[in-house]
N, C-alpha and C positions, 0 to 999 in steps of 0.2 A: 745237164749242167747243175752245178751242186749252189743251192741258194747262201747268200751270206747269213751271218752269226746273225743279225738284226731282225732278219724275217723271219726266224724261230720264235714263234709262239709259248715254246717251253724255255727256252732262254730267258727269254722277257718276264714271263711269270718266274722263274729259278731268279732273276735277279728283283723282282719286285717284293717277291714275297721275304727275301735275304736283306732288301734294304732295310724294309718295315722293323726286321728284326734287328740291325745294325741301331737302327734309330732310337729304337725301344730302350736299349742298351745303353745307349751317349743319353737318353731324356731321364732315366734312370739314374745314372752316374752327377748328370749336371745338380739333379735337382736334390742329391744325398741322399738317396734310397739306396741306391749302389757301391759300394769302394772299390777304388781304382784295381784292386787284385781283382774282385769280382768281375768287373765288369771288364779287364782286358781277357782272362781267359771265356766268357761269354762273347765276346767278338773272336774269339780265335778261334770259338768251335762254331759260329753263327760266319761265319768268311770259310770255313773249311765245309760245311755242309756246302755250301751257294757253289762252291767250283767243284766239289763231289757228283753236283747235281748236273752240272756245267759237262764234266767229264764224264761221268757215264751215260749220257746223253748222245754220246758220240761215238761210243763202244761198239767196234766193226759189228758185234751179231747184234746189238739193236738196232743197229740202222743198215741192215741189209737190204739190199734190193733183190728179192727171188724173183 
């Protein structure tokens, strides 16, 4: 039986470590250190790693059962 997405270990970290950096990003932009050009393509390649990580996590030869 194939566990769900939530009791993935590497999921949880793939998405905690992606939040951190999401946040860094909006705490950055709020606070004027950021402009809004920067800081949307830094969310757009900080959300494309997080589900990069997400999908190839899932890649039939990495998680083969021999």
């Amino acid at each position: 039986m194939e566990k769900k997405w939530y009791q993935s270990k590497t999921k949880w970290g793939a998405l905690l470590v992606g939040l951190s950096a999401v946040l860094a990003t909006i705490g950055g932009y709020l606070s004027g250190n950021v402009d809004l050009t920067s800081a949307f393509y830094q969310l757009m390649t900080e959300v494309g790693v997080v589900c990069g990580i997400l999908g190839i996590r899932d890649l039939p030869f990495i998680n083969s059962k021999r």
